[in-house]
DSSP file (Angstrom, degrees, kcal/mol; ACC not computed):
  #  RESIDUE AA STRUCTURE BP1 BP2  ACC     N-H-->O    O-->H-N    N-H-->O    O-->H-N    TCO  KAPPA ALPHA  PHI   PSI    X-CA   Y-CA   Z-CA
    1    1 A X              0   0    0      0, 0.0     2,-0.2     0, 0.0    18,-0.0   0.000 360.0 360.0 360.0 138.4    2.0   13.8  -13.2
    2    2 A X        -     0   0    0      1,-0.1     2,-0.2    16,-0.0     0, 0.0  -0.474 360.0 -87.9-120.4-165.0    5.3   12.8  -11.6
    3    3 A X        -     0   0    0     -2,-0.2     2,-0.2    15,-0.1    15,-0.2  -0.477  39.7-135.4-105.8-178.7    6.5   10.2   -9.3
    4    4 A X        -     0   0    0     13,-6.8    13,-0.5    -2,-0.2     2,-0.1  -0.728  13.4-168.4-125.9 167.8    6.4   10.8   -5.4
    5    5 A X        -     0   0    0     -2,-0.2     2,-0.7    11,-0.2    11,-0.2  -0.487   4.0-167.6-156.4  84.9    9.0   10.1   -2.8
    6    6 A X  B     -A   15   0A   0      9,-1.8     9,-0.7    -2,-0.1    10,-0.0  -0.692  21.1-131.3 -42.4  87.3    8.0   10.3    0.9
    7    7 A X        -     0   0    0     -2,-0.7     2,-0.3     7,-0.1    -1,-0.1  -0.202  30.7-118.2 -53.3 151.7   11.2   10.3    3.6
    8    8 A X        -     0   0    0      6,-0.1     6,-0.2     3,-0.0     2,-0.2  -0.738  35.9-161.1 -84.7 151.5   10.4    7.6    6.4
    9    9 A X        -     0   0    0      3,-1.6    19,-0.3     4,-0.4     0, 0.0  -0.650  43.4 -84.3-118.7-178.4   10.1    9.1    9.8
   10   10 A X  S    S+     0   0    0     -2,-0.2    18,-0.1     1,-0.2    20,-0.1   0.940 133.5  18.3 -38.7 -61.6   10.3    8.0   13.2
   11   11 A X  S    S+     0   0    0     18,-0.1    19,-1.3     2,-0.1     2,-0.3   0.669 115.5  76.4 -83.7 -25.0    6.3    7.1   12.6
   12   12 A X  S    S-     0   0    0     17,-0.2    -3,-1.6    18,-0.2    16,-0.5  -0.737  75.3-109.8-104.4 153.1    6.0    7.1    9.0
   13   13 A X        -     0   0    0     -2,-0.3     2,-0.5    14,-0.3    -4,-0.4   0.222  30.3-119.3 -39.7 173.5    6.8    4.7    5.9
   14   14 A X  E     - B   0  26A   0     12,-1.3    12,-1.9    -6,-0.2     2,-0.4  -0.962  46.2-159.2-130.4 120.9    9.2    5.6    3.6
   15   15 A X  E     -AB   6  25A   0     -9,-0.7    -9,-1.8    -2,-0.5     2,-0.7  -0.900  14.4-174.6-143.5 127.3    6.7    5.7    0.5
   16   16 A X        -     0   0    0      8,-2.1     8,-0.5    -2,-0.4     2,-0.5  -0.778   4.7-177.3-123.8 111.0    7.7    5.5   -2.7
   17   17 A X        -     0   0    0     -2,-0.7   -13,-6.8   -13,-0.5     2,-0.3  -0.918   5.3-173.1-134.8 142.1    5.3    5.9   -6.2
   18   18 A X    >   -     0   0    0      4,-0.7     3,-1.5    -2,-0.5     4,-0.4  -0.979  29.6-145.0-135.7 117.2    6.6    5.4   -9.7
   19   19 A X  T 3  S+     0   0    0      1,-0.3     4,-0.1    -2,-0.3   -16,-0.0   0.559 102.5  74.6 -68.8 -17.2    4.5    6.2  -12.8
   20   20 A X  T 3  S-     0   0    0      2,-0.1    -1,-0.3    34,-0.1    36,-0.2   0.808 128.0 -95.7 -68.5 -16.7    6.6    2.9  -14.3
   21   21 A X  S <  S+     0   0    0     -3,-1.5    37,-1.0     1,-0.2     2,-0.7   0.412  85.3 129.2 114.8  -6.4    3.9    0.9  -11.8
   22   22 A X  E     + c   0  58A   0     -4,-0.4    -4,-0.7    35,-0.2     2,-0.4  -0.719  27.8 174.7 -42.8  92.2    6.0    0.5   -8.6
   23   23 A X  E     + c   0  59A   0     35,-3.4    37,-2.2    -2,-0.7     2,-0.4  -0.764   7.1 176.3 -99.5 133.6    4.5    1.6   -5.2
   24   24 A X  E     + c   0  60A   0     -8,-0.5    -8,-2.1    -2,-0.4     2,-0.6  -0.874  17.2 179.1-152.9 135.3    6.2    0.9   -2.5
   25   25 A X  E     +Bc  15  61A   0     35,-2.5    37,-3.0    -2,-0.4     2,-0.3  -0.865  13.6 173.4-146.2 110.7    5.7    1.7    1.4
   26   26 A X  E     +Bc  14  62A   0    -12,-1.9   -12,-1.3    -2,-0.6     2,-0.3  -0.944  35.4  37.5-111.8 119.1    8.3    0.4    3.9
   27   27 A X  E    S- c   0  63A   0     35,-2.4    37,-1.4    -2,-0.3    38,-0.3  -0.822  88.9 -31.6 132.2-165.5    8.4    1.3    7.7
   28   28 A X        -     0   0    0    -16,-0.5   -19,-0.2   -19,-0.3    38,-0.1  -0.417  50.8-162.9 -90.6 151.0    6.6    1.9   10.9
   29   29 A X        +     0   0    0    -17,-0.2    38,-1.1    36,-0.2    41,-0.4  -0.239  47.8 119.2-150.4  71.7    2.9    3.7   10.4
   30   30 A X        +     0   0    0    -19,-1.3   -18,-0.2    36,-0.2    -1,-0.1  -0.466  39.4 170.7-126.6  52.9    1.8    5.0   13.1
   31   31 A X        -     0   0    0    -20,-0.1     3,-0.3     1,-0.1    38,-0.1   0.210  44.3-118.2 -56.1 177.1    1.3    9.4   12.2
   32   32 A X  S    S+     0   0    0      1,-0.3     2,-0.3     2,-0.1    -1,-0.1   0.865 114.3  26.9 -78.9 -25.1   -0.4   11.8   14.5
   33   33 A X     >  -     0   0    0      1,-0.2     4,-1.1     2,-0.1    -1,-0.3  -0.516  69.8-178.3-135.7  81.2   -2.7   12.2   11.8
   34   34 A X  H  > S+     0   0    0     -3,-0.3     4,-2.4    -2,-0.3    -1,-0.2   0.711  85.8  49.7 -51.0 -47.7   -3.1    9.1    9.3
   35   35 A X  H >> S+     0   0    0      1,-0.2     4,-0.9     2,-0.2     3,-0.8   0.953 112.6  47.9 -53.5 -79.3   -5.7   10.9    6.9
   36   36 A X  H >4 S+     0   0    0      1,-0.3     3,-0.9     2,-0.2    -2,-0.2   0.700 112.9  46.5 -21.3 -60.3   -3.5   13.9    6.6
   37   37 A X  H 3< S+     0   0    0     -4,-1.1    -1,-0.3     1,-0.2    -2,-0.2   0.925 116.5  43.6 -60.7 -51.0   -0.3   12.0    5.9
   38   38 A X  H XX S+     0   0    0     -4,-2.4     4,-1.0    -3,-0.8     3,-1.0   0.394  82.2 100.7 -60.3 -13.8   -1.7    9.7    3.4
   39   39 A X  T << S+     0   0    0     -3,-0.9    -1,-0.2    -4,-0.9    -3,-0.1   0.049  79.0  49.1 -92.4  22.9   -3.5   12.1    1.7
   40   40 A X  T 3> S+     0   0    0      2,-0.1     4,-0.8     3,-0.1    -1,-0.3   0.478 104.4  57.3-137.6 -18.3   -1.1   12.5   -1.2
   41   41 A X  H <> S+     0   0    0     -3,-1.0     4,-0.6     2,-0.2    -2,-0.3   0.581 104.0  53.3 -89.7 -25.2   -0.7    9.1   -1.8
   42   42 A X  H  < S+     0   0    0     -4,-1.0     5,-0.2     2,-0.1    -3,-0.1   0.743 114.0  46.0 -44.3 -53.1   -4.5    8.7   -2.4
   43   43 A X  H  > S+     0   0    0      2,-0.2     4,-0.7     3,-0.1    -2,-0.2   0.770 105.0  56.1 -32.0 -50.8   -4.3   11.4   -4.7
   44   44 A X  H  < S+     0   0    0     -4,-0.8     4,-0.2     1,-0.2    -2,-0.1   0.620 111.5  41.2 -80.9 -25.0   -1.7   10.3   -6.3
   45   45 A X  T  < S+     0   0    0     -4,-0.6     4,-0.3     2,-0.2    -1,-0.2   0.265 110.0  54.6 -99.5  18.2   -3.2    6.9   -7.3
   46   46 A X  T  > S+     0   0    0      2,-0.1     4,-1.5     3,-0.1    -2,-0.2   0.608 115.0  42.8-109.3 -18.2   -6.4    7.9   -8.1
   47   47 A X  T  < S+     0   0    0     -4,-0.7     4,-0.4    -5,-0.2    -2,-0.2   0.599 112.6  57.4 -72.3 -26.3   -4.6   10.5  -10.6
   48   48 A X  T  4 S+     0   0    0     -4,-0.2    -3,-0.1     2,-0.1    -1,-0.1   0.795 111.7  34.4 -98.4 -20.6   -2.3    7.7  -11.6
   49   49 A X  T  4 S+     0   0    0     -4,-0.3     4,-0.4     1,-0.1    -2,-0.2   0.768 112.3  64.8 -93.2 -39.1   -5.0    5.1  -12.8
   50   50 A X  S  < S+     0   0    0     -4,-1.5    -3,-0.1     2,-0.1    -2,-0.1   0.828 114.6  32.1 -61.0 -14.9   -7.2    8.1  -14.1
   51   51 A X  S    S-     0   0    0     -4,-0.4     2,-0.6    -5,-0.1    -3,-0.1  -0.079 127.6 -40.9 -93.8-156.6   -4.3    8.8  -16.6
   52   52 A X        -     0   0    0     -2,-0.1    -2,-0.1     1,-0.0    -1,-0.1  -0.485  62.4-168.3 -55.1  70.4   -1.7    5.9  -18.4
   53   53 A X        -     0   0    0     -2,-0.6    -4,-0.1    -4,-0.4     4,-0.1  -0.345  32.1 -93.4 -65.7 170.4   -1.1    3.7  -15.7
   54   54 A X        -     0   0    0      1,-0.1   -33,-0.1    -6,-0.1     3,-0.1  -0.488  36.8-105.2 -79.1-172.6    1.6    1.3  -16.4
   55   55 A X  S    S+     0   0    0      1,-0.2    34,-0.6   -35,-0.2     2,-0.2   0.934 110.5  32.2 -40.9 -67.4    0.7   -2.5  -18.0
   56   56 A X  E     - d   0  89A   0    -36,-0.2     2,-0.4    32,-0.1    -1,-0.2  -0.800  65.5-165.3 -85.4 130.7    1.4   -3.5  -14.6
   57   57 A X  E     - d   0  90A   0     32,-1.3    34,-1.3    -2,-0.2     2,-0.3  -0.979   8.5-176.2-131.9 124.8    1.2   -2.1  -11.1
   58   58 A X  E     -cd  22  91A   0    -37,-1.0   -35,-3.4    -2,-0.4     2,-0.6  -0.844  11.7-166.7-135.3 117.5    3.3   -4.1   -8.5
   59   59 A X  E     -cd  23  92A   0     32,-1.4     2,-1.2    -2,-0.3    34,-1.1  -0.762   4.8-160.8-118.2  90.4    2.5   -2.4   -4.8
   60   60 A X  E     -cd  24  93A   0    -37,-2.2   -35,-2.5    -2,-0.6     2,-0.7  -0.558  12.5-175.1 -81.3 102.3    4.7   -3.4   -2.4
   61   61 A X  E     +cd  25  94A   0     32,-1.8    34,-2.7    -2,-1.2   -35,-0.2  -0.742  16.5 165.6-102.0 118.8    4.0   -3.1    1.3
   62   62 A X  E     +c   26   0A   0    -37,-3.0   -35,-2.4    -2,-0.7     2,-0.5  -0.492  23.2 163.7-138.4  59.5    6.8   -4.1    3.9
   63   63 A X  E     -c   27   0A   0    -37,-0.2   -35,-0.2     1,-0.2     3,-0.1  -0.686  15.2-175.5 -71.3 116.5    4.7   -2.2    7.2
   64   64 A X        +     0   0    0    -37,-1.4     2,-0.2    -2,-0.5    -1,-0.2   0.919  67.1  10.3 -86.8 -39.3    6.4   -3.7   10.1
   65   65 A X        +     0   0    0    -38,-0.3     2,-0.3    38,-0.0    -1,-0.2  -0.852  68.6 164.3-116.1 158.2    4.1   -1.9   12.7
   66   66 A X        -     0   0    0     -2,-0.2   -36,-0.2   -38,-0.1     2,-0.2  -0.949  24.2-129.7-157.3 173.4    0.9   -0.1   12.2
   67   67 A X        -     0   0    0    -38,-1.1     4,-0.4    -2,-0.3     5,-0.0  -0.614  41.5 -88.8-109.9-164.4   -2.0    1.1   14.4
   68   68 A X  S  > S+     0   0    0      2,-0.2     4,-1.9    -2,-0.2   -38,-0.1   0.606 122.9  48.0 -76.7  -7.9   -5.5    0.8   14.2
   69   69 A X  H >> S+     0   0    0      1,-0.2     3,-1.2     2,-0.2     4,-1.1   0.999 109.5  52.0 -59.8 -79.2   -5.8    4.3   12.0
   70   70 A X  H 3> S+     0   0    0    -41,-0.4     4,-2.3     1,-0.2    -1,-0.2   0.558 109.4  48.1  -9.6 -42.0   -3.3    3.4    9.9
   71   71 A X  H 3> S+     0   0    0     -4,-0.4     4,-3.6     2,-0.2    -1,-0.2   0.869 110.3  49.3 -93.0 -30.5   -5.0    0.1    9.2
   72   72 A X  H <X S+     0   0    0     -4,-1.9     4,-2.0    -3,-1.2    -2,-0.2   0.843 113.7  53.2 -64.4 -30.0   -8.8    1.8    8.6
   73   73 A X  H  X S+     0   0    0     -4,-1.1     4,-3.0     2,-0.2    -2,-0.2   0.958 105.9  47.3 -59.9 -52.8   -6.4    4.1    6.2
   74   74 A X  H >X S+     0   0    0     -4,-2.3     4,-4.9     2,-0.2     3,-0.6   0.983 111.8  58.8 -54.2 -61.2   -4.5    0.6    3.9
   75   75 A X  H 3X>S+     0   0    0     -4,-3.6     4,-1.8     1,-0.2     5,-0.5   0.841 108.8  36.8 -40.6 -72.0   -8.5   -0.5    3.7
   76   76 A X  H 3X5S+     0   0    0     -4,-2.0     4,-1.3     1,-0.2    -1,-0.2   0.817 117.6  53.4 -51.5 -18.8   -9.5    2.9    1.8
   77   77 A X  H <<5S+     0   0    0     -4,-3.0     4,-0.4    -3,-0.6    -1,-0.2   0.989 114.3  42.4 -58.1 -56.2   -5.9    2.4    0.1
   78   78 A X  H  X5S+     0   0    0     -4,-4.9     4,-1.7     1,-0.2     3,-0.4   0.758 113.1  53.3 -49.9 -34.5   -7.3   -1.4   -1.0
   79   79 A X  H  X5S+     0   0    0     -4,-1.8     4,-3.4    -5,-0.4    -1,-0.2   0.838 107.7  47.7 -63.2 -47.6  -10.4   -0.3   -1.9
   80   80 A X  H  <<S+     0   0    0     -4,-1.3     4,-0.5    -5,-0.5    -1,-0.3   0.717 113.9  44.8 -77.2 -19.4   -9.1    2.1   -4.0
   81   81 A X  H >> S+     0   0    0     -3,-0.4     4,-1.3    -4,-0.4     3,-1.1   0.843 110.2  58.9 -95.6 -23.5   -6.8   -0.2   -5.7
   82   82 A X  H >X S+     0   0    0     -4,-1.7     3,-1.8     1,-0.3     4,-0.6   0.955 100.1  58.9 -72.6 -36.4   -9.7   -3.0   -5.9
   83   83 A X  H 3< S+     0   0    0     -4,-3.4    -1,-0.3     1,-0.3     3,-0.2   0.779 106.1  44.4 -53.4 -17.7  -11.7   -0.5   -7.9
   84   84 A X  H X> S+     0   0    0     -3,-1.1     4,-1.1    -4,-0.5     3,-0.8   0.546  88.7 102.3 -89.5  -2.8   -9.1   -0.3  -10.5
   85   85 A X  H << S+     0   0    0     -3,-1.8     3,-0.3    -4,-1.3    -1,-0.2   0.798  79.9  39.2 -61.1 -38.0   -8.7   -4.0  -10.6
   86   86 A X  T 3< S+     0   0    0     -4,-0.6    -1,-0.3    -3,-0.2     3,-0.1   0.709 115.8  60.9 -85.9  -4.3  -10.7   -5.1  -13.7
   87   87 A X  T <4 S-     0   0    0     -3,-0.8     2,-0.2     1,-0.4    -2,-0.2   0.696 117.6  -1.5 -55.4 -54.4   -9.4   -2.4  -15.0
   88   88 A X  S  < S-     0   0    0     -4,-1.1    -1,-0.4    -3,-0.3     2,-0.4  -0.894  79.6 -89.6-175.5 143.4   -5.5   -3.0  -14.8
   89   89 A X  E     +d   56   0A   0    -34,-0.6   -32,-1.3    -2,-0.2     2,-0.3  -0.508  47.1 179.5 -61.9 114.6   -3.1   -5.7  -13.5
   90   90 A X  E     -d   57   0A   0     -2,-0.4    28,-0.7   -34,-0.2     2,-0.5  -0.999  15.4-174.9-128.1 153.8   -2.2   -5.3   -9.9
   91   91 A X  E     -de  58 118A   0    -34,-1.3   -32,-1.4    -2,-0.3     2,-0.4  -0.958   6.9-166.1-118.3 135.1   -0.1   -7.3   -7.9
   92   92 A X  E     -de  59 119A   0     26,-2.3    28,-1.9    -2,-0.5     2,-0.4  -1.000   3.5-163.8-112.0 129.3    0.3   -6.4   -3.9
   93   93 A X  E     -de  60 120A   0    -34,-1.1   -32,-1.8    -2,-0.4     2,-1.0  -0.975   8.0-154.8-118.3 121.9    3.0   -8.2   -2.2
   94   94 A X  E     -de  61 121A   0     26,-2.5    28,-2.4    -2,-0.4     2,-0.4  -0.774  24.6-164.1-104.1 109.7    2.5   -7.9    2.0
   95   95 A X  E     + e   0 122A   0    -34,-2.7     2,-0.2    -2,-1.0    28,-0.2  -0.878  23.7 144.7 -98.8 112.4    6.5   -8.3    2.8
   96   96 A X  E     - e   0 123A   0     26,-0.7    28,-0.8    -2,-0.4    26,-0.1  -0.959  50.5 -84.4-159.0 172.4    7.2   -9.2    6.5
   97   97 A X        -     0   0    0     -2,-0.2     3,-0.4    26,-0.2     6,-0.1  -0.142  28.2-126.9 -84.4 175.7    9.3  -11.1    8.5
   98   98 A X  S    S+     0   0    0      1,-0.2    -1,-0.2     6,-0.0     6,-0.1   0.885 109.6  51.3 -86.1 -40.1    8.7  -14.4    9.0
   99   99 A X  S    S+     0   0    0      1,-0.2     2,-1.8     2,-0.1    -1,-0.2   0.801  88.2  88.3 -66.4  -2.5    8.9  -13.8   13.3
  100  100 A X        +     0   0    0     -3,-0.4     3,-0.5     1,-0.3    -1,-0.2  -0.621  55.2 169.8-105.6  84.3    6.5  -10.8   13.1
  101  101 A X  S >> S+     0   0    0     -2,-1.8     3,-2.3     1,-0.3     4,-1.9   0.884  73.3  58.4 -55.9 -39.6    3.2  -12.9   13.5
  102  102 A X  T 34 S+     0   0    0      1,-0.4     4,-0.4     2,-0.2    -1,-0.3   0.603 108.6  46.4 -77.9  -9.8    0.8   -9.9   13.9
  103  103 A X  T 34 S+     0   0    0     -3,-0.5     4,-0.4     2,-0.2    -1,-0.4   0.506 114.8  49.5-108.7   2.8    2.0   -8.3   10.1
  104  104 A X  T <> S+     0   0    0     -3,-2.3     4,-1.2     2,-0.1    -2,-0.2   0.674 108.4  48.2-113.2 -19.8    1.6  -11.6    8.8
  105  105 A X  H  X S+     0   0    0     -4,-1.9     4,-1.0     1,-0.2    -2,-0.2   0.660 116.5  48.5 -65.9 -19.2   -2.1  -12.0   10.5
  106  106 A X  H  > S+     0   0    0     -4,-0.4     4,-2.0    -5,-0.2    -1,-0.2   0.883 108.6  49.6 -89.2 -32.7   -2.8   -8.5    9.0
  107  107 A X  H  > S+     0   0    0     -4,-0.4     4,-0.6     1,-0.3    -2,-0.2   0.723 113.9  46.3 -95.8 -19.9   -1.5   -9.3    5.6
  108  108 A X  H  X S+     0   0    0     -4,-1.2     4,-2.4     2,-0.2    -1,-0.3   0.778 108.1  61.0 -95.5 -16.8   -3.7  -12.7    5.5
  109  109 A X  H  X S+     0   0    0     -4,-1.0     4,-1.9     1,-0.2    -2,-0.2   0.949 101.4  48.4 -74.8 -29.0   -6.6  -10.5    6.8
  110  110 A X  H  X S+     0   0    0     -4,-2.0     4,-2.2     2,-0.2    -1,-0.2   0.796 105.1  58.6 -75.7 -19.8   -6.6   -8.3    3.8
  111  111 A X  H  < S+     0   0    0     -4,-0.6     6,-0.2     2,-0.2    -2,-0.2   0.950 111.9  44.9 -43.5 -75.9   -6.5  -11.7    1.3
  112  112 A X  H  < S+     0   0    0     -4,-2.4     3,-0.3     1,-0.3    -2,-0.2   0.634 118.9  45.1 -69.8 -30.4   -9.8  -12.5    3.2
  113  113 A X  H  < S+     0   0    0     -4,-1.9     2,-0.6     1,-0.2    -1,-0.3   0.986 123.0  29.8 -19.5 -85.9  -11.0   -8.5    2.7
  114  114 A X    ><  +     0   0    0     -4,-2.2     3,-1.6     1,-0.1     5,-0.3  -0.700  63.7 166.2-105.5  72.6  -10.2   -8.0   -0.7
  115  115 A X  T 3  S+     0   0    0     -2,-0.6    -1,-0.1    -3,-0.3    -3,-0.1   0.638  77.4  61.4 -79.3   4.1  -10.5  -11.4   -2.6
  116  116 A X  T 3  S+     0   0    0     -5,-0.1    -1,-0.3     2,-0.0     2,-0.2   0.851  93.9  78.8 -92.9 -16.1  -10.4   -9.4   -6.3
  117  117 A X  S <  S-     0   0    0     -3,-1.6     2,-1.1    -6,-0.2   -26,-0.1  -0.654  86.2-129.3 -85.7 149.4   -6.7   -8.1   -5.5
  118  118 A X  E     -e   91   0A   0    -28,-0.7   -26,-2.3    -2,-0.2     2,-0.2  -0.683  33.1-178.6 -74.0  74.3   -4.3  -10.1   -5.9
  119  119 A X  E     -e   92   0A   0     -2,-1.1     2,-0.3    -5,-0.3   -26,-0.2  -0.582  11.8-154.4 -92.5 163.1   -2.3  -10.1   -2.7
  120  120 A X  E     -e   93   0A   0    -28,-1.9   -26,-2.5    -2,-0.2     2,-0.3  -0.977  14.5-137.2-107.2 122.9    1.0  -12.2   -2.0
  121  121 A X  E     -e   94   0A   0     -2,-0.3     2,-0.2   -28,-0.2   -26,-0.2  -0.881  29.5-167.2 -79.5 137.8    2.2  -13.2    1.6
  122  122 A X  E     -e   95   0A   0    -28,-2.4   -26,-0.7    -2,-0.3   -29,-0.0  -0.788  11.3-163.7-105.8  84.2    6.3  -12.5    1.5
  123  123 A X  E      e   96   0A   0     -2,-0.2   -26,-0.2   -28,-0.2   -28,-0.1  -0.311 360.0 360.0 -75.9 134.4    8.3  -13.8    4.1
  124  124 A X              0   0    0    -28,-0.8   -27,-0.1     0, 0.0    -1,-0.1   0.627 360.0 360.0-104.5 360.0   12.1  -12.0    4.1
């Protein structure tokens, strides 16, 4: 297993996963085809907890826009990390600006979701 590196595009995140425990997905997320895009990054964490995960796994989400695809996709993402949650330490920190009310309304709706992850609100 190796890490992954994902360019950002016009529509996509910039996503970046690191076998040390660092996930990170920065940018806009709004593909033509969310399943399809993602679909290697679902893979690659359900392959990364089935192995040596690290101690810690720190996921860092700084989505400035997303649509409603995109948002039915982050649940199966959450899902997937809340099943590894008794498992192994994960931390999610939802990074957005402090004017961008609607990313900070998303980031508190997934608190109220997924009350076994441990998410963070992170104003930059």
């Amino acid at each position: 297993m190796e890490n992954l590196q994902i360019q950002a595009t016009k529509y996509t995140p910039e996503i970046a996963l690191d076998l040390k425990g660092i996930i990170s997905l920065v940018g806009k997320s709004y593909p033509e085809n969310t399943f399809e895009f993602y679909a290697p990054l679902m893979q690659w964490i359900e392959e990364y907890f089935k192995n040596e995960p690290a101690k810690k796994t720190v996921v860092n989400m700084e989505i400035i826009y997303f649509n409603s695809s995109s948002s039915k996709l982050f649940f199966d993402f959450f899902d997937l990390l809340e099943e590894n949650a008794n498992e192994h330490e994960i931390e999610i920190n939802w990074i957005y600006d402090e004017e961008n009310e609607s990313a900070e309304e998303a980031g508190e709706d997934f608190i109220e979701d997924f009350e076994k992850l441990d998410i963070k609100l992170v104003t930059k």
